[in-house]
Residue frames as qw, qx, qy, qz and C-alpha x, y, z in Angstrom:
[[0.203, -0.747, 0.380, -0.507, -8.60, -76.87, 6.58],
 [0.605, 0.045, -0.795, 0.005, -6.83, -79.30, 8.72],
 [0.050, 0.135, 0.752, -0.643, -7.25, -80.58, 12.45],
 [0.646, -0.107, -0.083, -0.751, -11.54, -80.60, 11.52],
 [0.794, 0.072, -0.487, -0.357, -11.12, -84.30, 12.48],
 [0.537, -0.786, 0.233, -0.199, -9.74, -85.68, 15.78],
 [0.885, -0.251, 0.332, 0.209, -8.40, -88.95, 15.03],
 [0.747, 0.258, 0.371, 0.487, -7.17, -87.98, 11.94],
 [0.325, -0.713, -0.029, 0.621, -5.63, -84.28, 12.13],
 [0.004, 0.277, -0.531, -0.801, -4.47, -83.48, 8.28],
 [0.021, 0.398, 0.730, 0.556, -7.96, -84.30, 7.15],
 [0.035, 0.700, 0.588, -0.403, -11.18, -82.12, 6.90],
 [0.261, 0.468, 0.356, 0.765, -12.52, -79.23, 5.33],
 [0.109, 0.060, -0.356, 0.926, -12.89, -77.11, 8.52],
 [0.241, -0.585, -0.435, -0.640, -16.45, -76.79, 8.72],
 [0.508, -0.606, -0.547, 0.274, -15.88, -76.24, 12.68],
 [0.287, -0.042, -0.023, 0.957, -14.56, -72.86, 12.16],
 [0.141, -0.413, -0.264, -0.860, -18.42, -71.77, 11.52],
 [0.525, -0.503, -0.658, 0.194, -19.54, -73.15, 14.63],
 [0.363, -0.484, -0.277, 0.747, -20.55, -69.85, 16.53],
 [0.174, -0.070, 0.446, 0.875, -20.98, -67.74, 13.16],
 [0.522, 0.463, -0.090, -0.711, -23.57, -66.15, 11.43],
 [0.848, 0.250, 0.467, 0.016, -25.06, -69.01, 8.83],
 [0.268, 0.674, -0.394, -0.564, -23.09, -68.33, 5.48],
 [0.846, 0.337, 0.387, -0.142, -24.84, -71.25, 3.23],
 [0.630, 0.740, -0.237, 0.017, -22.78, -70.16, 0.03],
 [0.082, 0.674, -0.697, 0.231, -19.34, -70.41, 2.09],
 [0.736, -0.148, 0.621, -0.227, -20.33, -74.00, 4.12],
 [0.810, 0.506, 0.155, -0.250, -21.06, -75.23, 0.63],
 [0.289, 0.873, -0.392, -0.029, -18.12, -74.18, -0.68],
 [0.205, -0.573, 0.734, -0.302, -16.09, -75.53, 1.49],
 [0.813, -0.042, 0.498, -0.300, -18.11, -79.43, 1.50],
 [0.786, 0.547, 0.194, -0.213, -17.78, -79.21, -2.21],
 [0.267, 0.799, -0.522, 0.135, -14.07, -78.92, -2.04],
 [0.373, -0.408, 0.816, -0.171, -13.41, -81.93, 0.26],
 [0.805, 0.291, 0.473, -0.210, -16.00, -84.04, -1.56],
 [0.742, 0.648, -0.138, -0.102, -13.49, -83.29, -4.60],
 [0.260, -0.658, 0.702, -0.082, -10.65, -84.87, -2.61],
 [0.518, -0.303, 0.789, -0.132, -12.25, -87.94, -2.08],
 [0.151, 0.155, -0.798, -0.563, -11.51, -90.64, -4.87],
 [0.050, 0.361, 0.931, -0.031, -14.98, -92.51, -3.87],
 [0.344, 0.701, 0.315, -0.539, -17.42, -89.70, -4.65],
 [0.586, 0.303, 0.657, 0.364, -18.09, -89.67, -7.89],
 [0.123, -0.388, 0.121, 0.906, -17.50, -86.46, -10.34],
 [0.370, 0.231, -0.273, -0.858, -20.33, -86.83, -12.68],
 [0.153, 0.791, 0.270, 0.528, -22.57, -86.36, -11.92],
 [0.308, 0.330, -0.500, 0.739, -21.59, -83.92, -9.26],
 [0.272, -0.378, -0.867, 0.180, -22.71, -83.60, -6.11],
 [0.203, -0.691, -0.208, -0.661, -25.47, -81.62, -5.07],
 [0.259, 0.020, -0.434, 0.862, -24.95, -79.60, -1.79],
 [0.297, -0.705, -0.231, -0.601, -27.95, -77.88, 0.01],
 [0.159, 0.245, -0.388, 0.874, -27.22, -75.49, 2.97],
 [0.223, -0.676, -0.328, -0.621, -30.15, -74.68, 5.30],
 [0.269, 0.098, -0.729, 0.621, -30.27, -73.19, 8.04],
 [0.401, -0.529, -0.748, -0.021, -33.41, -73.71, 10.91],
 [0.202, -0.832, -0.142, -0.496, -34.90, -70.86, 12.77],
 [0.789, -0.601, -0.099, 0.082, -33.70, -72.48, 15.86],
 [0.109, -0.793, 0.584, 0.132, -29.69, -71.59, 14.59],
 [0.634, -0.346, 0.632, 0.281, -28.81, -74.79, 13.71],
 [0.361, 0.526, -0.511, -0.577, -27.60, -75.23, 10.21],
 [0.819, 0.005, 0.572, -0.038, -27.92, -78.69, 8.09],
 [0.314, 0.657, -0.425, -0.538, -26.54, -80.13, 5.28],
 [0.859, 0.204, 0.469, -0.035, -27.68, -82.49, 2.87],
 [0.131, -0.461, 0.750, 0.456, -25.06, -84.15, 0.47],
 [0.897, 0.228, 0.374, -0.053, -26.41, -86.48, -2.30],
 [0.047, -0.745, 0.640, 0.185, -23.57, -87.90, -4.43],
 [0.975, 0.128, -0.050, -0.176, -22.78, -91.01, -6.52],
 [0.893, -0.281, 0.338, 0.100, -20.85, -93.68, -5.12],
 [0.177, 0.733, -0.600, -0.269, -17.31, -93.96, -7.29],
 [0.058, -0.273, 0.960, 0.028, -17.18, -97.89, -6.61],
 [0.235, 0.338, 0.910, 0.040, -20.78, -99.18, -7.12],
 [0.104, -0.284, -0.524, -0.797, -22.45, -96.27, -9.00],
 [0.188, -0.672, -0.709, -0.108, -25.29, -95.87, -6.55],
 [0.085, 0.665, -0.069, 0.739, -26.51, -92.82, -5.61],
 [0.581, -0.342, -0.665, 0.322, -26.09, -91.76, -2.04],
 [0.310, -0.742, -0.031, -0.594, -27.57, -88.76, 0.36],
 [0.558, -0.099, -0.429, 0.703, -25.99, -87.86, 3.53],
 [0.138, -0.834, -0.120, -0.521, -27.75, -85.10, 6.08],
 [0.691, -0.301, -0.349, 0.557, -26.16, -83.93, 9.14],
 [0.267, -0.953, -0.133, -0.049, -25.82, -80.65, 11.45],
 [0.789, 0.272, -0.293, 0.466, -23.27, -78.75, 10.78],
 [0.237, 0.579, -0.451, 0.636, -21.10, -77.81, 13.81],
 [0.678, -0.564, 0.265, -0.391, -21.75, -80.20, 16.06]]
């Protein structure tokens, strides 16, 4: 989904559109696991693993681990999504 990115308008995979929403872990995922198959530096195998969770308080997180396309290491990425 574009405009999810300020500087850089035709990229993103929208994940500000759940900002406000009900958590829907299966549909956030989705949606990470489709942009992460855009970019030529993530590596496709093995694939990355995605985990959704979301914190009593409302906020959601997601935690990316993924291997590097250009040096083969592996590499983990958490971060709240819709903020």
């Amino acid at each position: 989904m574009p405009a999810s990115y300020i500087w850089h308008l035709p990229y993103g995979g929208g994940l500000p559109a759940f900002v406000g929403r009900p958590t829907n872990a299966e549909a956030i995922e989705a949606v990470i696991r489709e942009q992460l198959a855009l970019e030529a530096g993530v590596s496709e195998n093995p694939a990355p693993t995605i985990t959704v969770d979301a914190e009593p308080n409302g906020q959601t997180y997601a935690t990316i681990r993924y291997v590097d396309a250009a040096t083969g290491q592996t590499e983990t990425l958490s971060m709240p999504v819709g903020q």
